[in-house]
NUGU-717591 format. One record per residue (C-alpha): x, y, z. Coordinates in steps of 0.1 Angstrom, whole numbers, plus 5000, padded with zeros to 4 digits. Layout:
[atom [X, Y, Z]]
...
END
This chain:
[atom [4076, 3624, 6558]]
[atom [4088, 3631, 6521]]
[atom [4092, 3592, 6516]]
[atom [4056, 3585, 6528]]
[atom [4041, 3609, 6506]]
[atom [4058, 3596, 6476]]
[atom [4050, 3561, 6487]]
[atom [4007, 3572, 6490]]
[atom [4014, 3587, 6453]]
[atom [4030, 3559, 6440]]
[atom [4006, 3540, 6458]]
[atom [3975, 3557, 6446]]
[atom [3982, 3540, 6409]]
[atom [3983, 3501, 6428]]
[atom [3948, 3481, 6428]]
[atom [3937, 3488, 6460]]
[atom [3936, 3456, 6478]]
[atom [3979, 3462, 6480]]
[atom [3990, 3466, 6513]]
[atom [4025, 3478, 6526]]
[atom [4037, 3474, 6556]]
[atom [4053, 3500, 6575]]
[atom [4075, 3502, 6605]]
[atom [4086, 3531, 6622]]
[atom [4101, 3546, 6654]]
[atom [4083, 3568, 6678]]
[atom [4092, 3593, 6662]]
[atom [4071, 3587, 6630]]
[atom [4042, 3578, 6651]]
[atom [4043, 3617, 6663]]
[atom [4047, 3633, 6629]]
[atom [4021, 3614, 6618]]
[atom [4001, 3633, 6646]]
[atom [4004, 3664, 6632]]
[atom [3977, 3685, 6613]]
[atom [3998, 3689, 6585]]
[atom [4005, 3651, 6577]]
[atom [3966, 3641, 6584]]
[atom [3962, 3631, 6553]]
[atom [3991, 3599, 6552]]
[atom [3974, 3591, 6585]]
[atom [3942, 3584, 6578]]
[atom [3957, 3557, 6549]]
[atom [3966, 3537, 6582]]
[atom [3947, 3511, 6590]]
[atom [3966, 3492, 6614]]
[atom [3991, 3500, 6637]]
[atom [4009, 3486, 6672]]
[atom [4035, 3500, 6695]]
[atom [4065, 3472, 6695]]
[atom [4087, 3467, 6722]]
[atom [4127, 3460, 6708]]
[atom [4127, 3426, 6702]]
[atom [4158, 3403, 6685]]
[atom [4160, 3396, 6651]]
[atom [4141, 3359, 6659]]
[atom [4112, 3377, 6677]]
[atom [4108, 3402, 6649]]
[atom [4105, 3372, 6623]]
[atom [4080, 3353, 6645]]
[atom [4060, 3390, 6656]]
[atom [4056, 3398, 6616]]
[atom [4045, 3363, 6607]]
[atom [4019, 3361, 6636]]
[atom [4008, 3397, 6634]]
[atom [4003, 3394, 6592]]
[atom [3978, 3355, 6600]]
[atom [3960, 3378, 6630]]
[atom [3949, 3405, 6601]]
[atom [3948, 3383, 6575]]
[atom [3966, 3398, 6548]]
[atom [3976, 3384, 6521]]
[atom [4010, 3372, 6503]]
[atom [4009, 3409, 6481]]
[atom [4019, 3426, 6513]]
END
């Protein structure tokens, strides 16, 4: 949680049409619940639950997921 509040910081001096992409395990997705870290959740504005997949899935999941939402090559 340290490292994603530096990253919204550091991020808060970007243009804002920067996007990063995150990805987490469970884990994150439950700290991010928390009262206390409401605020680096509401920056989120996109997020799936991913199965394990192999390292040629991933590649092929990122590429698809990044043409669904239609962001562009600064992410």
């Amino acid at each position: 949680m340290e490292v994603l509040r530096k990253l919204r910081l550091l991020f808060e001096r970007f243009p804002p049409k920067h996007n990063l992409v995150l990805f987490g395990q469970p884990d994150l997705l439950y700290a991010l619940s928390m009262k206390m870290n409401e605020d680096l959740k509401s920056r989120i504005t996109y997020s799936k639950t991913l199965m394990p997949l192999n390292d040629d899935d991933i590649e092929k999941y990122i590429l698809n997921e990044l043409e669904s939402v239609q962001l562009g090559a600064n992410t």
